[in-house]
PADODREN-403007 format. One record per residue (C-alpha): y, z, x; residue in one letter. Coordinates in nm, 4 decimals, decimal comma. Last residue first. Example, Ala and Ser with C-alpha at 12.3 -4.5 7.8 and 13.67 -1.06 7.14 Angstrom:
<atoms>
[[-0,1060; 0,7140; 1,3670]; 'S']
[[-0,4500; 0,7800; 1,2300]; 'A']
</atoms>
This chain:
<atoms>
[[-3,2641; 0,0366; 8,7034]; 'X']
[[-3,1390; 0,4066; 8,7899]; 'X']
[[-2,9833; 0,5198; 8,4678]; 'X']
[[-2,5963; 0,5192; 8,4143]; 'X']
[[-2,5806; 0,3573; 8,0632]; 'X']
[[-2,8469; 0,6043; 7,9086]; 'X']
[[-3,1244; 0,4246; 7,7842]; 'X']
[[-3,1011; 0,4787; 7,4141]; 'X']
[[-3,2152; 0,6916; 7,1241]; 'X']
[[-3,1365; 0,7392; 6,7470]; 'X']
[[-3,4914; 0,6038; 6,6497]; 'X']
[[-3,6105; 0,8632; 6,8957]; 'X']
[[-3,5161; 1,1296; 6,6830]; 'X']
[[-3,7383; 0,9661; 6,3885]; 'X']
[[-3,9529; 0,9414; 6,6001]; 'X']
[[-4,0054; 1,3311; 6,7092]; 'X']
[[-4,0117; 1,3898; 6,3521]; 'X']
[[-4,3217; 1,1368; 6,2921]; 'X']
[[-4,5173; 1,3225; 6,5207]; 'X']
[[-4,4409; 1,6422; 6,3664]; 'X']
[[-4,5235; 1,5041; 6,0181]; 'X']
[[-4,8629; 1,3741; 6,2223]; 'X']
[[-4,9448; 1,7654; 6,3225]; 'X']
[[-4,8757; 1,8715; 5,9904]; 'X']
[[-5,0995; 1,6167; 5,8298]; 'X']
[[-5,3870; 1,6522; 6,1286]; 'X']
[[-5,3480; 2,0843; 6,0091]; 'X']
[[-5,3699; 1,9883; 5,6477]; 'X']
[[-5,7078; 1,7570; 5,7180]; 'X']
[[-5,9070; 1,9858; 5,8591]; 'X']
[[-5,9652; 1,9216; 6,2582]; 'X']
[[-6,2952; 1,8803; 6,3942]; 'X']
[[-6,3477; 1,7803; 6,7919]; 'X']
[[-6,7480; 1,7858; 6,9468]; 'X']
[[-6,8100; 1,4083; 6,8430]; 'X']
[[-6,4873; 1,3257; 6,9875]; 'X']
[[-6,5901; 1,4366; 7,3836]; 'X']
[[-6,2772; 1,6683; 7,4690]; 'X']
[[-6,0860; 1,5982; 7,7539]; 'X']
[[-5,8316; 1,3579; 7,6107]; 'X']
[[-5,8198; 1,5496; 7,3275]; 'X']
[[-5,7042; 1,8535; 7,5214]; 'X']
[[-5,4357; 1,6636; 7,6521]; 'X']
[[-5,3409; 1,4853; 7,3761]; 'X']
[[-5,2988; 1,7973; 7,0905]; 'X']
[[-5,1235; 2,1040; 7,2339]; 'X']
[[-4,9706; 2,0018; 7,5904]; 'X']
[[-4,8936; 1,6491; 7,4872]; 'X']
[[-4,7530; 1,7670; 7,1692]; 'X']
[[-4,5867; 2,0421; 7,3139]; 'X']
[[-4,4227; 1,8247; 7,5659]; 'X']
[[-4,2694; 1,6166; 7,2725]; 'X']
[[-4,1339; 1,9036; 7,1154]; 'X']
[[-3,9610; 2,0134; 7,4888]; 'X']
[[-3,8169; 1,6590; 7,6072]; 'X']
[[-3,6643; 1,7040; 7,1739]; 'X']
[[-3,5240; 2,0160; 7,2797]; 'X']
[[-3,4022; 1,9405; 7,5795]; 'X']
[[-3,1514; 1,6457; 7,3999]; 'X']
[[-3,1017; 1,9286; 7,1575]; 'X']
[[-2,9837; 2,1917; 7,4147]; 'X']
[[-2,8063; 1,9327; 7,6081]; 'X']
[[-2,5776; 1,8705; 7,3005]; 'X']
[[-2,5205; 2,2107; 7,2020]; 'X']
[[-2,4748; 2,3095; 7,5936]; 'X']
[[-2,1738; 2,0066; 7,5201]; 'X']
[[-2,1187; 1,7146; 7,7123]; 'X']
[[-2,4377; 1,4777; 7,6309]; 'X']
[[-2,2785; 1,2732; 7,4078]; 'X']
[[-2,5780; 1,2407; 7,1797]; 'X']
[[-2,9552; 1,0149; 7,1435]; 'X']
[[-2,9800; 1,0172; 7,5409]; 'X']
[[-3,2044; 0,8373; 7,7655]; 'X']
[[-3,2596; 0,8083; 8,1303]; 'X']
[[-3,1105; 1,1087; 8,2429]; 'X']
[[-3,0033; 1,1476; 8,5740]; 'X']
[[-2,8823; 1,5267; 8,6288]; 'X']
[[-3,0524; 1,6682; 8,3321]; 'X']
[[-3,3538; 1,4534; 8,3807]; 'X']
[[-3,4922; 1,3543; 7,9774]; 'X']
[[-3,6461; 1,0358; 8,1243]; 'X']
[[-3,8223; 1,1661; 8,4470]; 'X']
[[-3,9170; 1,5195; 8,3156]; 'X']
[[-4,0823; 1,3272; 8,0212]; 'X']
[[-4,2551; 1,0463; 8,2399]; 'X']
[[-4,3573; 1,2889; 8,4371]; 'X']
[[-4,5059; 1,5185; 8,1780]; 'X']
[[-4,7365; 1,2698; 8,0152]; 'X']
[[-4,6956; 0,8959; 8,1338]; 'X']
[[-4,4696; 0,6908; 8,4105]; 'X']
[[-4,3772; 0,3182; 8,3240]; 'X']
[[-4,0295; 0,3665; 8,3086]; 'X']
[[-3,8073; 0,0832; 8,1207]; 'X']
[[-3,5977; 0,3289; 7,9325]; 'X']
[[-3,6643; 0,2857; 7,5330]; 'X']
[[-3,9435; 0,0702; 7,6134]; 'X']
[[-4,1230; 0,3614; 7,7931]; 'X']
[[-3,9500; 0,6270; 7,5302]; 'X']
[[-4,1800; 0,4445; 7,2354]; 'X']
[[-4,4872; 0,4452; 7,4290]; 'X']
[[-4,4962; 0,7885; 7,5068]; 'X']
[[-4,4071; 0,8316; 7,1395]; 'X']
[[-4,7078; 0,6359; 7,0362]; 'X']
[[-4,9740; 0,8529; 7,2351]; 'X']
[[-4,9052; 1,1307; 6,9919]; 'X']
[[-5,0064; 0,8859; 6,6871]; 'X']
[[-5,3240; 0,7391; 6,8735]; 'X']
[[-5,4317; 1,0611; 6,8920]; 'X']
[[-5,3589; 1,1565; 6,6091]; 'X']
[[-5,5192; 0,8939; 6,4419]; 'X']
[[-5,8293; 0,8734; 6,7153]; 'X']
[[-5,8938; 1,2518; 6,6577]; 'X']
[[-5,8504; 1,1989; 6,2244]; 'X']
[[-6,0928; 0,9221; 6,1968]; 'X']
[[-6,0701; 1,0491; 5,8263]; 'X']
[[-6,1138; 0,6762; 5,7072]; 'X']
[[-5,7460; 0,6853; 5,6087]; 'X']
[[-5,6310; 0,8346; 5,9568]; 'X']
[[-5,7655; 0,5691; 6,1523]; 'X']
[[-5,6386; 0,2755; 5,9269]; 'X']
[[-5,3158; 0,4225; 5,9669]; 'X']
[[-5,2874; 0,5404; 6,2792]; 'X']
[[-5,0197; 0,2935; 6,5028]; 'X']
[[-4,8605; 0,1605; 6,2510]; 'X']
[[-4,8919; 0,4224; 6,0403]; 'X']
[[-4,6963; 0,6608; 6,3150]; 'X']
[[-4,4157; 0,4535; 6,3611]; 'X']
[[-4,3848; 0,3559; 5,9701]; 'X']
[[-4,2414; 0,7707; 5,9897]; 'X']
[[-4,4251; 0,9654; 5,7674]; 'X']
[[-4,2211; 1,0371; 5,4115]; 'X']
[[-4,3813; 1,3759; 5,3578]; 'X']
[[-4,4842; 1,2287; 5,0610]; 'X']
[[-4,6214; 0,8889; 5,1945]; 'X']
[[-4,8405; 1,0923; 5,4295]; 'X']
[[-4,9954; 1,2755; 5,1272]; 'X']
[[-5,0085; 0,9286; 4,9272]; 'X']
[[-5,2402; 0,7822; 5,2045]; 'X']
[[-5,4457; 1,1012; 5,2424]; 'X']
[[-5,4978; 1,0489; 4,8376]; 'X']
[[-5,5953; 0,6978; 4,7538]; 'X']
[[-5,9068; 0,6632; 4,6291]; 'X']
[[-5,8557; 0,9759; 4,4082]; 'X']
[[-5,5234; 0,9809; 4,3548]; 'X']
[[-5,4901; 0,6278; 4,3231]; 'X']
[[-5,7832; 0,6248; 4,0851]; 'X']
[[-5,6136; 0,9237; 3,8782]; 'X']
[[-5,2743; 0,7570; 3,8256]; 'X']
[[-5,4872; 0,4023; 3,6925]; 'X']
[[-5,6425; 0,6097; 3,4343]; 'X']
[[-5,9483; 0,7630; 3,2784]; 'X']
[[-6,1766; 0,8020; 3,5732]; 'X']
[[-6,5521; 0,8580; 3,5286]; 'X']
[[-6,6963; 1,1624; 3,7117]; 'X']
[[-6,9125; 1,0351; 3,9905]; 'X']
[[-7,2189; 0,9028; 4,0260]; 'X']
[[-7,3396; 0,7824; 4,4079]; 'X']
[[-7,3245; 0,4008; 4,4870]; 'X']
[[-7,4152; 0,3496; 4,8955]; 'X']
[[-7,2196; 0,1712; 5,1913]; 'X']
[[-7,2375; 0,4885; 5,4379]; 'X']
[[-6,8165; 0,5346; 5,3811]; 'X']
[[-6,9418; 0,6289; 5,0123]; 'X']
[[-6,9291; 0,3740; 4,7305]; 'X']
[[-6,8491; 0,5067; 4,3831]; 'X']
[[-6,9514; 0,6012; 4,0134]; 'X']
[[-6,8657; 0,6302; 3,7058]; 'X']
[[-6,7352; 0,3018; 3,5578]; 'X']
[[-6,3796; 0,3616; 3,5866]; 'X']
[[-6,4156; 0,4954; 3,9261]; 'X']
[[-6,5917; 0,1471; 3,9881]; 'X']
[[-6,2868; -0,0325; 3,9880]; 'X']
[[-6,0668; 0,1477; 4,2182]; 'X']
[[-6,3920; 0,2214; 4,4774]; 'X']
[[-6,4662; -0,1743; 4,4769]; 'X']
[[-6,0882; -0,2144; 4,6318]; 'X']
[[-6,1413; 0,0898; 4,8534]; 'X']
[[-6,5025; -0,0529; 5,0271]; 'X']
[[-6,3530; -0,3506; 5,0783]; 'X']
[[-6,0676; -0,2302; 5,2950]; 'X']
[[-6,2663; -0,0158; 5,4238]; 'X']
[[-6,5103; -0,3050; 5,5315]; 'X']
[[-6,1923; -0,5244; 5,6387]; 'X']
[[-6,0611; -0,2555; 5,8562]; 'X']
[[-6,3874; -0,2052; 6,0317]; 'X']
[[-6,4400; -0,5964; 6,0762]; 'X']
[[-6,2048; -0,6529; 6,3974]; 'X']
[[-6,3841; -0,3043; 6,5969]; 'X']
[[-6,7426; -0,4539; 6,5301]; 'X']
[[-6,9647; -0,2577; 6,3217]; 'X']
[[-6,9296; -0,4286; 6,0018]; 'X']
[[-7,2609; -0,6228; 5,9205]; 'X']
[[-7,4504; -0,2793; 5,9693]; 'X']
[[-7,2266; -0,0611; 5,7222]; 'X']
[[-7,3816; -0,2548; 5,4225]; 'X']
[[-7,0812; -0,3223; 5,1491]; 'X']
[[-7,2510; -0,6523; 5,0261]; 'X']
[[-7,6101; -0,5362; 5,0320]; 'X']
[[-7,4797; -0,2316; 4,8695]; 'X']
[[-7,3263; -0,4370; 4,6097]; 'X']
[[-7,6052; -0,6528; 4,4952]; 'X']
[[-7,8199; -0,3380; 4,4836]; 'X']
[[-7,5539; -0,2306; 4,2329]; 'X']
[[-7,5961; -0,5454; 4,0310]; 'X']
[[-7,9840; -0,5049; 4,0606]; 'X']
[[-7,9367; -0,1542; 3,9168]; 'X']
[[-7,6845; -0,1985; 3,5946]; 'X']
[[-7,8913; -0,3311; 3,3531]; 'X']
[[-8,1746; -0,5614; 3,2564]; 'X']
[[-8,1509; -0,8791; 3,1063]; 'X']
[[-7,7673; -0,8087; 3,0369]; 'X']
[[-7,6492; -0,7236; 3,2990]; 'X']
[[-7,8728; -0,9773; 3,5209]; 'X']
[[-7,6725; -1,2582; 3,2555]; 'X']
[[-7,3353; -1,0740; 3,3838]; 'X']
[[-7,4358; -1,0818; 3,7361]; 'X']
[[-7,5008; -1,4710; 3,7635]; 'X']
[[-7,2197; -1,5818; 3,5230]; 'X']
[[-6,9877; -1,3228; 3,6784]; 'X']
[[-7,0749; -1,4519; 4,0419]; 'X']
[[-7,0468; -1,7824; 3,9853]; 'X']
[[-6,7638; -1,7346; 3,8148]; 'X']
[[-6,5608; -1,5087; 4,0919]; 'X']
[[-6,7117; -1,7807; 4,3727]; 'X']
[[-6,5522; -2,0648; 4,1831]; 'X']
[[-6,8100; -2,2952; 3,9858]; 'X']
[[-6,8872; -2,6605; 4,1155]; 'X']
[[-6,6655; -2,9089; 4,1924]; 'X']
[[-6,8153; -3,2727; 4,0281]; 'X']
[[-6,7030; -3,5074; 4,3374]; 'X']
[[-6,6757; -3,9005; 4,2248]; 'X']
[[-6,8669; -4,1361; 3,9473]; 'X']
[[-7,1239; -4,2543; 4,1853]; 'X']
[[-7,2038; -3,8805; 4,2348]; 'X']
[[-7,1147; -3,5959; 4,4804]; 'X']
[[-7,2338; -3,2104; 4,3647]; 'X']
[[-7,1367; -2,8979; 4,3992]; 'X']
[[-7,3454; -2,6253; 4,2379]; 'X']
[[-7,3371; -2,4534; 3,9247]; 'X']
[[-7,3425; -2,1003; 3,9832]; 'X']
[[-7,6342; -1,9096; 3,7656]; 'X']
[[-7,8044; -1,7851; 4,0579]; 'X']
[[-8,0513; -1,5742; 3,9293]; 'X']
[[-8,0730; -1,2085; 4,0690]; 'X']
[[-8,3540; -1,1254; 4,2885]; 'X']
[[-8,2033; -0,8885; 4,5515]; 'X']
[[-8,1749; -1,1401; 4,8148]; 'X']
[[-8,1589; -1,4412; 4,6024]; 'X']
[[-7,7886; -1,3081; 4,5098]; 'X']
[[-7,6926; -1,1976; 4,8865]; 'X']
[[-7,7613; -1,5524; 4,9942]; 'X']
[[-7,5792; -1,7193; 4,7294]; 'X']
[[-7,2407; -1,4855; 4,7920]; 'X']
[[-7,2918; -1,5688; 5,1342]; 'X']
[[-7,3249; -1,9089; 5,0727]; 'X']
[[-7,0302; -1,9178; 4,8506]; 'X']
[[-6,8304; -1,7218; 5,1134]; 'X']
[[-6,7687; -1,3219; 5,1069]; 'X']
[[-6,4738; -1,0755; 5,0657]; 'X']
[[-6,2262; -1,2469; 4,8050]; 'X']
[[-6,5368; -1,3602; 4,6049]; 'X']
[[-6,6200; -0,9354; 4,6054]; 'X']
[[-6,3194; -0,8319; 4,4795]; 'X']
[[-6,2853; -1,0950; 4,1781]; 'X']
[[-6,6622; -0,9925; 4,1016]; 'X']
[[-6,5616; -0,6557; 4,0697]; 'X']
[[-6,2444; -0,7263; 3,8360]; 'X']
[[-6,5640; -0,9539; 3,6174]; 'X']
[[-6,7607; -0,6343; 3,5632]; 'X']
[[-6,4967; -0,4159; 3,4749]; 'X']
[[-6,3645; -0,6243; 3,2167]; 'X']
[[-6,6978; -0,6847; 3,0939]; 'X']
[[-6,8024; -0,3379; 3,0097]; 'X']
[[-7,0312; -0,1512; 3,2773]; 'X']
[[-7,2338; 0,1174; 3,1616]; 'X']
[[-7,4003; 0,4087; 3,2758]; 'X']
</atoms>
């Protein structure tokens, strides 16, 4: 395996944006590579600045490269990516976010970082199409059925580690939230449907309401949300996580459901005769 120097200084660009100098320093002495950074330093003649992080790091790694290959620079990188100094909720996104930004360089090289922080050989990509498919392929599957922002907002970052019972989940639990604002009730589940889609005091309405076409959609939409609850949040509600699987076309049609029923509720208002 081989790493050019193109490649070598994009992952030392990635890796300056994620740590400090003294991390960087600390992490380098760790795995016995030589710091080649030149340090900071305050004279009678005014401050010297020493190297940026991404040079420091490209001298450093580059001259390891070269002394002996590739292994001490991926030990460097494990250390880096290691699962343990991201376990709080805050730092999850980061260390995904880390891990994906190393994953769409490395692919070039031939290799990749699983979600346990270790470099395992892969295939070698030959284009910038293929990473993004690769690194990024749940994200471009909801982007092609056009999800609504609703439902990343609220998922995303579950959904794209494959945390797929919190991102649905967290997805269904959104368009209880959504008709809440919409009409000021602060019920949940089934009441709070029966309460805002009331055929004799309805507390929001997306049509003129005059028609049986018109009530049958406004019922419809009480209905599809209702399944949801019924179908996916109750049950997950009751079920411990570790025991729930899901593959991962059923959570995308379940989501592109989820995003219909906001899209409909983008068109929605609190009717102007509801109870205040």
């Amino acid at each position: 395996m081989t790493i050019d120097n193109e490649q070598l200084k994009s992952i030392c660009e990635i890796l300056a944006t994620y740590n400090t100098h003294k991390q960087i320093d600390s992490y380098l002495k760790n795995v016995g590579i030589i710091n080649l950074g030149i340090p900071t330093k305050t004279t009678a003649f005014g401050y010297i600045a020493r190297d940026g992080k991404a040079e420091k790091l490209r001298k450093s790694l580059q001259n390891e490269y070269n002394k002996s290959g590739y292994q001490r620079i991926f030990q460097y990188i494990e250390k880096v990516v290691s699962p343990v100094q991201f376990t709080s909720n805050e730092k999850r996104d980061k260390y995904y976010a880390l891990i994906e930004d190393l994953n769409k360089v490395l692919l070039f090289v031939g290799c990749a970082i699983n979600e346990g922080g270790k470099i395992y050989k892969v295939e070698a990509a030959k284009s910038l199409d293929e990473v993004d498919e690769r690194v990024n392929h749940l994200k471009k599957e909801l982007q092609n059925r056009k999800i609504h922002f609703e439902v990343m907002k609220y998922c995303g970052a579950d959904y794209l580690r494959k945390d797929y019972f919190d991102a649905i989940n967290e997805a269904v639990k959104s368009t209880f939230d959504r008709v809440r604002k919409i009409t000021g009730l602060t019920t949940d589940g089934c009441e709070l449907l029966n309460l805002a889609f009331s055929k004799s005091t309805p507390y929001i309405y997306f049509n003129k309401l005059q028609t049986s076409s018109d009530w049958n959609e406004h019922n419809g939409l009480k209905e599809m949300m209702q399944a949801l609850y019924h179908l996916v949040r109750n049950p997950l509600s009751h079920t411990p996580k570790i025991n729930w699987h899901i593959q991962e076309e059923k959570a995308l049609d379940i989501l592109t459901i989820v995003s219909l029923v906001h899209k409909y509720l983008d068109e929605c208002y609190k009717h102007p005769l509801a109870p205040n």
